[in-house]
DSSP file (Angstrom, degrees, kcal/mol; ACC not computed):
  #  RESIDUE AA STRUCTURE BP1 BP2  ACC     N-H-->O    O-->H-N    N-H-->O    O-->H-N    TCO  KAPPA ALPHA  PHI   PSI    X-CA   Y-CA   Z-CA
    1    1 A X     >        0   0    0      0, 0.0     4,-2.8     0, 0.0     5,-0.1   0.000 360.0 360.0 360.0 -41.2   13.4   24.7   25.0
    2    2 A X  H  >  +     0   0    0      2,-0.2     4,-0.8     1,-0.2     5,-0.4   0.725 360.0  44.1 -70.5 -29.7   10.7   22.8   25.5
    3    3 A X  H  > S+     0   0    0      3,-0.1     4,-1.8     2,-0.1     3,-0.5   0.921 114.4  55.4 -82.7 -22.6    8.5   23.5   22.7
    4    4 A X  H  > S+     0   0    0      1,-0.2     4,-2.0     3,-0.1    -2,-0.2   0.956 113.7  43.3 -62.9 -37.9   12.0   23.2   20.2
    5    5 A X  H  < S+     0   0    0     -4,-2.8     4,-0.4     2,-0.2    -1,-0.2   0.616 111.7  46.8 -96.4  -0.3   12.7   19.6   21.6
    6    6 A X  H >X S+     0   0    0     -4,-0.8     4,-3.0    -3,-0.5     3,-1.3   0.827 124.4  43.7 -84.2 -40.5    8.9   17.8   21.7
    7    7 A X  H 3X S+     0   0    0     -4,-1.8     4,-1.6    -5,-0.4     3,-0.3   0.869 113.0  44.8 -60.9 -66.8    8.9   19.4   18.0
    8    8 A X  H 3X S+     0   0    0     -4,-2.0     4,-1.5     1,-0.3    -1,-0.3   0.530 118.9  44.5 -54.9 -33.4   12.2   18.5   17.0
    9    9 A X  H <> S+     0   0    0     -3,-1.3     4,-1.7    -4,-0.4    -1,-0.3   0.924 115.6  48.2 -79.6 -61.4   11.4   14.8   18.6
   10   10 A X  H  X S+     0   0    0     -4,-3.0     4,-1.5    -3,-0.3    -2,-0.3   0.784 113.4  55.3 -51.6 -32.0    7.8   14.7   16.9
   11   11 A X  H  X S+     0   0    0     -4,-1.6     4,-2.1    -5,-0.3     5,-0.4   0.895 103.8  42.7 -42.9 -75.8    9.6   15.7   14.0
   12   12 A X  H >X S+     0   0    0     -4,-1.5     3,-2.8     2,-0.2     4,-1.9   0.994 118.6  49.9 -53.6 -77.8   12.3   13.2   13.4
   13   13 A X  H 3X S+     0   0    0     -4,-1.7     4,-2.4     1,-0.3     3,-0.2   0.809 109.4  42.4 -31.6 -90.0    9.9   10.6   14.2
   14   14 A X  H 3X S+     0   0    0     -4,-1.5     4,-1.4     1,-0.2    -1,-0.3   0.575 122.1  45.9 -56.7   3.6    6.9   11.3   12.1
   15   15 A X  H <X S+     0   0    0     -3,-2.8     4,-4.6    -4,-2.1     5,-0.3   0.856 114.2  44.9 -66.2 -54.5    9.6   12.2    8.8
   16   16 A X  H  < S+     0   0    0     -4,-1.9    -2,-0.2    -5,-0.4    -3,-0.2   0.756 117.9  48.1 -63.8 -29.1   11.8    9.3    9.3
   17   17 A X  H  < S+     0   0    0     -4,-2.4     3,-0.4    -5,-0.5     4,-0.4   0.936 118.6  38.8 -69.5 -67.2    8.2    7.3    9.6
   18   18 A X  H  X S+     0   0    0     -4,-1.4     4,-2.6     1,-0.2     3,-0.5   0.783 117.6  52.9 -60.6 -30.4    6.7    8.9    6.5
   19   19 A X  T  < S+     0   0    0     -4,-4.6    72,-0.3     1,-0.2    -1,-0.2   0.439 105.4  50.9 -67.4  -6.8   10.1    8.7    4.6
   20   20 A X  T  > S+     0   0    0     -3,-0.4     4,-0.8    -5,-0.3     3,-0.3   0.616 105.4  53.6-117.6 -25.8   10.5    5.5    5.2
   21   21 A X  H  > S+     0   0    0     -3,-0.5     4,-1.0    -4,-0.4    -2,-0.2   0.825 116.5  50.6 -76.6 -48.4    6.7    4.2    3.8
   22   22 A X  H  < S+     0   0    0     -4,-2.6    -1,-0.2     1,-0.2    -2,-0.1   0.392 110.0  36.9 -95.7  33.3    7.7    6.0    1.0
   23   23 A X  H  4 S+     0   0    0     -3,-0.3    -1,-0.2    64,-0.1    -2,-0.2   0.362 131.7  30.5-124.5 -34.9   10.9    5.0    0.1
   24   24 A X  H  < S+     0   0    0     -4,-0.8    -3,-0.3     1,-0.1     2,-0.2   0.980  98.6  70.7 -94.3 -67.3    9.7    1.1    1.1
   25   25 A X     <  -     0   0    0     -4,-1.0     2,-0.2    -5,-0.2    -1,-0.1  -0.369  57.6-151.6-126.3 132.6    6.9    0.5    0.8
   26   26 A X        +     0   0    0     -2,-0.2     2,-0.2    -3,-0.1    -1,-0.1  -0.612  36.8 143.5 -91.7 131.6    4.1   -0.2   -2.6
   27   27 A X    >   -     0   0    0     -2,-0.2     3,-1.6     0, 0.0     2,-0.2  -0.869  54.9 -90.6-165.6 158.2    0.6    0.7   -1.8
   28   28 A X  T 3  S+     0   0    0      1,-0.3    -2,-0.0    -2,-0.2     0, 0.0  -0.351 113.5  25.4 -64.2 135.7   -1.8    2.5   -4.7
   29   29 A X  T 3  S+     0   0    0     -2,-0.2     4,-0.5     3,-0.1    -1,-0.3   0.634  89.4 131.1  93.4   8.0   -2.1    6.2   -5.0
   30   30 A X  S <> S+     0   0    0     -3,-1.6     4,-1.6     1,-0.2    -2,-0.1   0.983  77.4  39.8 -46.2 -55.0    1.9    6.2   -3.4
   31   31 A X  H  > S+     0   0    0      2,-0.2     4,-4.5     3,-0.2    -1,-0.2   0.876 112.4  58.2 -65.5 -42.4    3.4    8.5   -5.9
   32   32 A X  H  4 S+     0   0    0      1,-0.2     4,-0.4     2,-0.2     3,-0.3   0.837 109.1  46.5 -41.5-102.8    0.0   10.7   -5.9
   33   33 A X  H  > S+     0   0    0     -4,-0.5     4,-1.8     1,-0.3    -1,-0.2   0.552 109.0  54.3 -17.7 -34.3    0.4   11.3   -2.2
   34   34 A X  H >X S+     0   0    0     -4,-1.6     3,-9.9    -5,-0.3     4,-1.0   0.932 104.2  51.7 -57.9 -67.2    4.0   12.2   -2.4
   35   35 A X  H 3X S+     0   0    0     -4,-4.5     4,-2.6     1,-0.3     3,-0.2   0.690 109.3  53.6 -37.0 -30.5    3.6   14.8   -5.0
   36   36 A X  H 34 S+     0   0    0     -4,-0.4    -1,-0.3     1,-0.2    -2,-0.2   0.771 112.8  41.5 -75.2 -14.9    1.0   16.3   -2.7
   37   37 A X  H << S+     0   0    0     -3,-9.9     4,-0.3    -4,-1.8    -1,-0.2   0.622 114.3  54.6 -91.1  -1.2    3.4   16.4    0.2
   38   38 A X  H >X S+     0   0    0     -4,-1.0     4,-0.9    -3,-0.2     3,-0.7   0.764 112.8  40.0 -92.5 -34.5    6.1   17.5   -2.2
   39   39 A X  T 3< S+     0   0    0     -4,-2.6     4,-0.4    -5,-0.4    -1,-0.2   0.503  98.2  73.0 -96.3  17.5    4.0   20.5   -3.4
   40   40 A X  T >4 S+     0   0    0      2,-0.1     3,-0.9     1,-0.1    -1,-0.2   0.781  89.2  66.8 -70.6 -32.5    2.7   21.2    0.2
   41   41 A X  T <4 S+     0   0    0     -3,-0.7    -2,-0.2     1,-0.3    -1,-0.1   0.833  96.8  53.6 -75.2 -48.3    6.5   22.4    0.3
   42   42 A X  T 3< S+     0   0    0     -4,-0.9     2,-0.9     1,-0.1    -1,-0.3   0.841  88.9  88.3 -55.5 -33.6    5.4   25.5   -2.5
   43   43 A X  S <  S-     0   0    0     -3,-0.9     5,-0.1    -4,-0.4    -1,-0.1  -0.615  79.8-136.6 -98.0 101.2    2.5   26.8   -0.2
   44   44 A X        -     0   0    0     -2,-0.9     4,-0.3     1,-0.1    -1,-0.1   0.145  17.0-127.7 -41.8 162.9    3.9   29.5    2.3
   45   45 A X  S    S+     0   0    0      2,-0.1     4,-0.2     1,-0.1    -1,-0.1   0.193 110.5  72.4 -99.5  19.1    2.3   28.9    5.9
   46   46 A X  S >  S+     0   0    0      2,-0.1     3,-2.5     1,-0.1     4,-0.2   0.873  93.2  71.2 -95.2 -47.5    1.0   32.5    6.4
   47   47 A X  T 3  S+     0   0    0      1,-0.2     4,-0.4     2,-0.1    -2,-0.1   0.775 108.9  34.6  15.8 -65.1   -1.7   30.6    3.3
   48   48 A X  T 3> S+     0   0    0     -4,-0.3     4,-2.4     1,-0.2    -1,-0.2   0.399  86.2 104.2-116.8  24.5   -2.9   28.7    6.0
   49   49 A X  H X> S+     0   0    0     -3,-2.5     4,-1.5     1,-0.2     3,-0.9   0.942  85.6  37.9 -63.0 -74.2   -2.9   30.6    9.0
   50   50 A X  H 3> S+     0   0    0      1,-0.3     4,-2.1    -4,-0.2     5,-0.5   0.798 114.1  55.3 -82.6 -33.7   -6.6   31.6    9.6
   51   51 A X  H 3>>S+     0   0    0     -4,-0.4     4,-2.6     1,-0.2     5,-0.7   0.977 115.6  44.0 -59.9 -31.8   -8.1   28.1    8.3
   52   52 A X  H <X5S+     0   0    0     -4,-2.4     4,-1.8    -3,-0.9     5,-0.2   0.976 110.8  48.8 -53.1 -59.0   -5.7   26.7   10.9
   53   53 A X  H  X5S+     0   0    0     -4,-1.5     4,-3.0     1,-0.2     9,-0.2   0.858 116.5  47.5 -23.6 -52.3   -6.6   29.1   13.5
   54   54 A X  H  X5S+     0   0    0     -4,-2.1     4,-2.2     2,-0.2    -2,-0.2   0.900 111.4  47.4 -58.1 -44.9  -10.4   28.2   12.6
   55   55 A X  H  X5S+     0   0    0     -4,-2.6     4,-1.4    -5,-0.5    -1,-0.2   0.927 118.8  44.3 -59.7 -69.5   -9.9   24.5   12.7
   56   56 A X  H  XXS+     0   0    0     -4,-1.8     4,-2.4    -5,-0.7     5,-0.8   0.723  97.5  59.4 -39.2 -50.8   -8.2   24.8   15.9
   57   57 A X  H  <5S+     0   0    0     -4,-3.0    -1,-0.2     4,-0.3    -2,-0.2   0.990 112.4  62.2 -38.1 -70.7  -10.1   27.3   18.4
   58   58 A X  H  <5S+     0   0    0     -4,-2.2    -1,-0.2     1,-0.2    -2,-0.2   0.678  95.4  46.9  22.2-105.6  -12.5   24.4   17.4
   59   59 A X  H  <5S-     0   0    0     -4,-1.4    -1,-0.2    -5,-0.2    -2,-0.2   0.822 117.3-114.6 -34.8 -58.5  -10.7   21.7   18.8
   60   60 A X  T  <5S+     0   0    0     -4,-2.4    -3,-0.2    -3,-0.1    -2,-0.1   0.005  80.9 126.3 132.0 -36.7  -10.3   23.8   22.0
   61   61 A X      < +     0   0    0     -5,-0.8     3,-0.4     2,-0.1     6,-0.4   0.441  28.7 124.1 -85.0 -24.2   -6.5   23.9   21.5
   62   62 A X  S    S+     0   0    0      1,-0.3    85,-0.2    -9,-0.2     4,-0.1   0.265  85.5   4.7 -22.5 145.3   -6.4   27.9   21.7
   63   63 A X  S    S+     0   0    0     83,-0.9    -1,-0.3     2,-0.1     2,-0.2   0.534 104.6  96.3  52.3  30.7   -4.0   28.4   24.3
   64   64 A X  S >> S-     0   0    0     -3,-0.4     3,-2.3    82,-0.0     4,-0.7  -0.881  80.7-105.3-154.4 156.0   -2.4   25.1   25.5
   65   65 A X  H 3> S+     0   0    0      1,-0.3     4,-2.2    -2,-0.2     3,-0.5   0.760 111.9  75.2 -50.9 -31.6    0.8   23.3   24.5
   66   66 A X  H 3>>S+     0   0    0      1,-0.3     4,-2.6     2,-0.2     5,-0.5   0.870  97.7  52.8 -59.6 -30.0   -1.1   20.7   22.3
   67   67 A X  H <45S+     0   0    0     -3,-2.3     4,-0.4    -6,-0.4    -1,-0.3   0.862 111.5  38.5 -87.5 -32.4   -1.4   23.7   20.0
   68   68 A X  H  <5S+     0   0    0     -4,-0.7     4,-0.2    -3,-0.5    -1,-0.2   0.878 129.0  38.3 -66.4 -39.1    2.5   24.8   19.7
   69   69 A X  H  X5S+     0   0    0     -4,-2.2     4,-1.6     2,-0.1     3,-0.5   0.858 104.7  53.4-108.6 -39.7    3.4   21.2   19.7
   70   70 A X  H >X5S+     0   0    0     -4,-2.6     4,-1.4     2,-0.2     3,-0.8   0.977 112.4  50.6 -83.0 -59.5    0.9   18.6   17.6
   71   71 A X  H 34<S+     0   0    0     -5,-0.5    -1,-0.2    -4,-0.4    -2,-0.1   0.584 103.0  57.0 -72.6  -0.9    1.2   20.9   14.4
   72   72 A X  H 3> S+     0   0    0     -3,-0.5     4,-1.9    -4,-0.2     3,-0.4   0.792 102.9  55.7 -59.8 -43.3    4.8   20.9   14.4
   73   73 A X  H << S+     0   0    0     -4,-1.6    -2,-0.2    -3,-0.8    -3,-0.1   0.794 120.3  21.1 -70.9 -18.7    4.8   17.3   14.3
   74   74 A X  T  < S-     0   0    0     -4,-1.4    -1,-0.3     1,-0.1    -3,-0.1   0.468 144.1  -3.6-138.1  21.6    2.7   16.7   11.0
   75   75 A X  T  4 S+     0   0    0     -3,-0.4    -2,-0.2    -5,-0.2    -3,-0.1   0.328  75.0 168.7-174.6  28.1    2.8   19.5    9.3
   76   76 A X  S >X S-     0   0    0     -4,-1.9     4,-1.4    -6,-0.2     3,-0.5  -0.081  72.3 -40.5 -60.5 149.5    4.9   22.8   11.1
   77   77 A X  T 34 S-     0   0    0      1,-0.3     3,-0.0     2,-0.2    58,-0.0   0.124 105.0 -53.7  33.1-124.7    5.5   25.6    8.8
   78   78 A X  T 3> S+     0   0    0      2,-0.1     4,-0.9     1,-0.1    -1,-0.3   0.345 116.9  91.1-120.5   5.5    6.5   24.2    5.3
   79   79 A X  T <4  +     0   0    0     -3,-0.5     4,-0.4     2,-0.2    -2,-0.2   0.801  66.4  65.7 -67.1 -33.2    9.5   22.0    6.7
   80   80 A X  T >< S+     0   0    0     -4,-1.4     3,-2.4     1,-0.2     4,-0.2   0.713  96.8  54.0 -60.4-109.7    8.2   18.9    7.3
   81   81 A X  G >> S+     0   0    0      1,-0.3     4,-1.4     2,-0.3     3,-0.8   0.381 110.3  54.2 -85.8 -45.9    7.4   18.0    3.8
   82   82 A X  G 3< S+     0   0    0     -4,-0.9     4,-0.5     1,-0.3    -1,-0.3   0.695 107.3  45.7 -65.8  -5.6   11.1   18.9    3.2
   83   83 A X  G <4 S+     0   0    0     -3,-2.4    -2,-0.3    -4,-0.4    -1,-0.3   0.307 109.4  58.6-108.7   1.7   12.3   16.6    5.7
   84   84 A X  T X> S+     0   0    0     -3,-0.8     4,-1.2    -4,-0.2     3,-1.0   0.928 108.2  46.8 -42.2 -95.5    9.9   14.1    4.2
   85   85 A X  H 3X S+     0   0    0     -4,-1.4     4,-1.2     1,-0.3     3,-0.5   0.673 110.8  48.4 -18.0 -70.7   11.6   14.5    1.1
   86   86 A X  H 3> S+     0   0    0     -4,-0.5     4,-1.3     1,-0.3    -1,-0.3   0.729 113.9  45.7 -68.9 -25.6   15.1   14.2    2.3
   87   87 A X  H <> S+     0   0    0     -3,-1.0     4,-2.2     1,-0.2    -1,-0.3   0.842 108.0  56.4 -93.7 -17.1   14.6   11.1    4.4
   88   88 A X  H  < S+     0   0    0     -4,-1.2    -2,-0.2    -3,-0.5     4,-0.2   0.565 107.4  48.8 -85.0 -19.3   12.8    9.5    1.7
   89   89 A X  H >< S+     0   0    0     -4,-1.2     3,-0.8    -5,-0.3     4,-0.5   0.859 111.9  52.9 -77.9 -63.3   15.9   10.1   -0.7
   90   90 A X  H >< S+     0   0    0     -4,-1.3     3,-2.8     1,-0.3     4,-0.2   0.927 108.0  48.4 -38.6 -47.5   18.2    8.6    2.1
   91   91 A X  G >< S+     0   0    0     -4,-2.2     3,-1.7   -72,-0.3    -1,-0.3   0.841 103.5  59.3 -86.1  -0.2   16.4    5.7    2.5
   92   92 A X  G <  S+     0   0    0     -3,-0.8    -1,-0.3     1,-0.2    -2,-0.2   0.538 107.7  49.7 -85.4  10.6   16.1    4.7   -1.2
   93   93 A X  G <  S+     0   0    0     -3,-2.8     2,-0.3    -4,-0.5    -1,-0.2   0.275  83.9  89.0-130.9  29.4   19.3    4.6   -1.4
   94   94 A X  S <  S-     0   0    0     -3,-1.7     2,-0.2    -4,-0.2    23,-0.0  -0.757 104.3 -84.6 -98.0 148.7   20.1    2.2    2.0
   95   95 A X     >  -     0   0    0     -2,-0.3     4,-0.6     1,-0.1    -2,-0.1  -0.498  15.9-132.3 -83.7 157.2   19.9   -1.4   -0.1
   96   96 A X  H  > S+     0   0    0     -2,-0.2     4,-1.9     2,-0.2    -1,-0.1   0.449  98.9  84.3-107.9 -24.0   16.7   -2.8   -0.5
   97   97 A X  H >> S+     0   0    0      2,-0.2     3,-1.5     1,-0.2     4,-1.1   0.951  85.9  57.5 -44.9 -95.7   18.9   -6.4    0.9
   98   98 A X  H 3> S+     0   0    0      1,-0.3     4,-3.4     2,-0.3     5,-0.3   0.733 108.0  44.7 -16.5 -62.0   18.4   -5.4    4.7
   99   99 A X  H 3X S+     0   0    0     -4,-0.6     4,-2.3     1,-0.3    -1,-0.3   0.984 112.6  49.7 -71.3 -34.3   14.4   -5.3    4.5
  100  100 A X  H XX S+     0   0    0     -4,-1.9     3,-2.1    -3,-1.5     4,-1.1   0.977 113.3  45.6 -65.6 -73.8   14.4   -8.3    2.7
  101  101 A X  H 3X S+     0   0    0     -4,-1.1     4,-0.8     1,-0.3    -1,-0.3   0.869 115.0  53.0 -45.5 -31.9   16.9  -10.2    5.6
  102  102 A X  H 3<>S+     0   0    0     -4,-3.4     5,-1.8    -5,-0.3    -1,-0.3   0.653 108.0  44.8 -98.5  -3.0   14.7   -8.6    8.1
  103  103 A X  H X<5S+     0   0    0     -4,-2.3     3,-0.6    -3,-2.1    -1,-0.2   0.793 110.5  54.2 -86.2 -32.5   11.4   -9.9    6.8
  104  104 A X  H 3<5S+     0   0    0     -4,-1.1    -2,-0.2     1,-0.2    -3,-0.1   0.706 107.8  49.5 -48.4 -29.1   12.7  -13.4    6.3
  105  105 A X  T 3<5S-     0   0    0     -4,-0.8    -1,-0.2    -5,-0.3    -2,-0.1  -0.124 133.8-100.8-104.7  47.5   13.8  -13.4   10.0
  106  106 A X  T < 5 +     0   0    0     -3,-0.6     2,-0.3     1,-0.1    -3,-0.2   0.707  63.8 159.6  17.6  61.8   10.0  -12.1   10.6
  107  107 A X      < -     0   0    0     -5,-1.8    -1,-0.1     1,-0.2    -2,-0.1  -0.916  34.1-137.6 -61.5  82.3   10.2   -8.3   11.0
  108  108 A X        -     0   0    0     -2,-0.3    -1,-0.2     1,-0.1     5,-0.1   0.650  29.6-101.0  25.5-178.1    7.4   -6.5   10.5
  109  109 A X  S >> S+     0   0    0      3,-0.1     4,-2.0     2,-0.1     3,-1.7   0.711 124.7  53.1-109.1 -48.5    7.5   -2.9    8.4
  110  110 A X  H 3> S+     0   0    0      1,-0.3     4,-3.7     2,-0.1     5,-0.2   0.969 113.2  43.6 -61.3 -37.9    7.4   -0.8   12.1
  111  111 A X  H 34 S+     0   0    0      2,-0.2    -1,-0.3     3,-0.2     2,-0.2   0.284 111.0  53.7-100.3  31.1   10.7   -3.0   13.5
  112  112 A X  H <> S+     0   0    0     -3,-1.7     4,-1.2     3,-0.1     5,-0.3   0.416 115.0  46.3 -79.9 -83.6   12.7   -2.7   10.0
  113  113 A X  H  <>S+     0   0    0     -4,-2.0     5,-3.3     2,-0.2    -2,-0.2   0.506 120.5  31.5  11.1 -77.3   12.0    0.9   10.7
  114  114 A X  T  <5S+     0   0    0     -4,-3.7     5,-0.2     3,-0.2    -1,-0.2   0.982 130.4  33.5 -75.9 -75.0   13.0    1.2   14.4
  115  115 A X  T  45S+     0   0    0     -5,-0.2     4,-0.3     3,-0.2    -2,-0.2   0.850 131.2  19.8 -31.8 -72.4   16.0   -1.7   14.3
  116  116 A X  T  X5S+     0   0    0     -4,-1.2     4,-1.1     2,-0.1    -3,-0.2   0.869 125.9  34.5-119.6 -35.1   17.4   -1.5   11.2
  117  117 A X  H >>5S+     0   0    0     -5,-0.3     3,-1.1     1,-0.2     4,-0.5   0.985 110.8  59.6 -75.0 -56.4   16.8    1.9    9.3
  118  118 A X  H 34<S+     0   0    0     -5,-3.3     3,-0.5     1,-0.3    -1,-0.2   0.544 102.0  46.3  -9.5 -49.5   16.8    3.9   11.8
  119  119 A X  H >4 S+     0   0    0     -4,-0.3     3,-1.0     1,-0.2    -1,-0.3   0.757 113.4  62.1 -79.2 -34.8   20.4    3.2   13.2
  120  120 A X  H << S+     0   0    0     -4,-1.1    -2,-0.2    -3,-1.1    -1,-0.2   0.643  91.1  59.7   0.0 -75.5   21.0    3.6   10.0
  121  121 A X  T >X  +     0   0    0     -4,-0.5     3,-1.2    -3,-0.5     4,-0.6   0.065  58.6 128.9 -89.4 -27.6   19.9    6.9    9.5
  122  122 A X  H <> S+     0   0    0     -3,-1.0     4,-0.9     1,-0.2    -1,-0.1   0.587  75.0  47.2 -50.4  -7.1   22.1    9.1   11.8
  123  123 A X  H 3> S+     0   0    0     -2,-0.4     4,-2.0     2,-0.2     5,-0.3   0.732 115.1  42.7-100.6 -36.9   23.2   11.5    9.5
  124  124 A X  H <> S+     0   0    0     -3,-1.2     4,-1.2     2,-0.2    -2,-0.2   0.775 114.0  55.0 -89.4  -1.9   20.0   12.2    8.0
  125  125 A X  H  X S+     0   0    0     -4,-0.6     4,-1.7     2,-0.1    -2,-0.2   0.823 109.4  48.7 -44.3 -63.3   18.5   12.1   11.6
  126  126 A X  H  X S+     0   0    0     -4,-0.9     4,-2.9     2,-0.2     5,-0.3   0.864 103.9  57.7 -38.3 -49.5   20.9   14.6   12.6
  127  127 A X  H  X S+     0   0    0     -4,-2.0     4,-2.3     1,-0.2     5,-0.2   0.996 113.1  42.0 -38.7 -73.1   20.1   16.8    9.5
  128  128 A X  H  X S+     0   0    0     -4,-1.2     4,-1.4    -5,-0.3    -2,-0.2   0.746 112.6  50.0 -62.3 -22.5   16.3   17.0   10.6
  129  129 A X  H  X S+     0   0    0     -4,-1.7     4,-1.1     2,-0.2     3,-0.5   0.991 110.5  51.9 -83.8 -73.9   16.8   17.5   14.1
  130  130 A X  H  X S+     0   0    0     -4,-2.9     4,-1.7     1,-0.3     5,-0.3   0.718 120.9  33.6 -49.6 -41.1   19.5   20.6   13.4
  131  131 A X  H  X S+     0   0    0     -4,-2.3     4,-2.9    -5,-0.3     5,-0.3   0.965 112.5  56.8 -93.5 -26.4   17.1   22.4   11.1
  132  132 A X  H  X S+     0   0    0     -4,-1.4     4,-1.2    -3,-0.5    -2,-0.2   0.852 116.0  45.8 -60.8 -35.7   13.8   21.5   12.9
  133  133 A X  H  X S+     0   0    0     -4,-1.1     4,-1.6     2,-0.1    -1,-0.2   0.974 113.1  40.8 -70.1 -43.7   15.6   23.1   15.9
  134  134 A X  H  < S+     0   0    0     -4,-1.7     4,-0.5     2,-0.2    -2,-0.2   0.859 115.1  58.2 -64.7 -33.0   17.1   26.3   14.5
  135  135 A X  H >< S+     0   0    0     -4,-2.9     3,-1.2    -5,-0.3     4,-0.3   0.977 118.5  30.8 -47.8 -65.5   13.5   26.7   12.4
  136  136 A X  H 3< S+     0   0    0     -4,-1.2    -2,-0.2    -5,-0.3    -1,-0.1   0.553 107.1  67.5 -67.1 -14.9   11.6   26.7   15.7
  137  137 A X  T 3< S+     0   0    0     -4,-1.6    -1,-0.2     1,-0.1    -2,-0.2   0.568 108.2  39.7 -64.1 -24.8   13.9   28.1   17.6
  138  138 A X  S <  S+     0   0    0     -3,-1.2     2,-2.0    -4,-0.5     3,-0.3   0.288  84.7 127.4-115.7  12.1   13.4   31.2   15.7
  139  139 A X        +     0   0    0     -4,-0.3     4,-0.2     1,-0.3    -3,-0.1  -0.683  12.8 142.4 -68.1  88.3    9.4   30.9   15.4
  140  140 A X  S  > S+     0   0    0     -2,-2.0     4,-3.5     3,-0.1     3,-0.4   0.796  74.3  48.2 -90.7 -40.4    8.0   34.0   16.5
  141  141 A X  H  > S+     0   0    0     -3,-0.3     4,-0.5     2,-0.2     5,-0.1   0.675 113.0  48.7 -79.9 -19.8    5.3   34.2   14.2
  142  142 A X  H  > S+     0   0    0      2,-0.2     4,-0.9     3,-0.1    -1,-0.2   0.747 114.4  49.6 -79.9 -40.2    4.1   30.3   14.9
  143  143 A X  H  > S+     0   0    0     -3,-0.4     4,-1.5     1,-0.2     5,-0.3   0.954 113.6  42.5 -75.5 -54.6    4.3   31.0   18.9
  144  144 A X  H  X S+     0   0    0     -4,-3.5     4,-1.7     1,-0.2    -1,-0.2   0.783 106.4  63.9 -92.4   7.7    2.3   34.1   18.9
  145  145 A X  H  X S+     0   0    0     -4,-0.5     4,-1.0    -5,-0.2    -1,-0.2   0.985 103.6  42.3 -34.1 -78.6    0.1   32.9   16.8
  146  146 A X  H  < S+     0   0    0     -4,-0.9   -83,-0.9     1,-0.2    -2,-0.2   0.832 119.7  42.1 -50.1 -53.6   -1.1   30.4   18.7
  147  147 A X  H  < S+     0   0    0     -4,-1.5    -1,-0.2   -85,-0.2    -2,-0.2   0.628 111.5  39.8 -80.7 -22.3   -1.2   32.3   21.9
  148  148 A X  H  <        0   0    0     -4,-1.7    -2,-0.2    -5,-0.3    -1,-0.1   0.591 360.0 360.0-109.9   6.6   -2.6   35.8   21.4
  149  149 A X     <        0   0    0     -4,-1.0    -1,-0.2    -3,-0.1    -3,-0.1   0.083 360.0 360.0-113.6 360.0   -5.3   35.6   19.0
């Protein structure tokens, strides 16, 4: 339970986060970056199992929570980039009005976010939270990865 609900929490956050910069927000090279998080979506995660391993044993993380839990949050299995994707549709189609009143009454990009998409958002919060649990809930290959090698 505890590794489905830090993921499932890291999850929601850092979609709704990225989904929301790319649904709002103009900066160069945007569209580039999507497409690469959109075609991260093609590339199975057994792909990138042993660079992962590598990188990680590294780090140190072998064999501590940090490792079950920090690569759920930004990049577990090939779901996030589909929960990207699906919150970044939602919000492009919440009106474009809202950021614009909340920047006149001097809100920031993070407290649109948090304050006004966000509450928004509950159905497509819900979404990611329901599959990010039942996907991790059912991670055996992700768990013993991490721990028996």
């Amino acid at each position: 339970m505890i590794y489905c609900i830090t993921i499932l929490i890291g999850q929601v956050l850092v979609s709704t986060l990225v989904g929301y910069a790319f649904a709002r927000l103009r900066f160069p090279g945007r569209d580039f970056i999507f497409w690469l998080v959109f075609i991260r979506m093609m590339l199975p995660g057994t792909v990138t199992m042993v660079p992962s391993y590598v990188m990680f044993s590294k780090m140190g993380w072998v064999n501590t929570l940090l490792l079950l839990v920090v690569p759920g949050w930004l990049s577990g299995l090939y779901s996030s980039s589909f929960y990207i994707f699906l919150c970044r549709q939602f919000f492009m189609g919440l009106p474009l009005a809202l950021d614009d009143a909340a920047r006149i009454d001097g809100a920031g990009h993070i407290r649109i976010w948090w304050q006004i998409i966000l509450p928004l958002s509950k159905p497509v919060v819900a979404t990611v939270g329901i599959f990010s649990f039942i996907i991790h809930w059912g991670d055996f290959m992700g768990r013993c990865f991490t721990c028996t090698i």
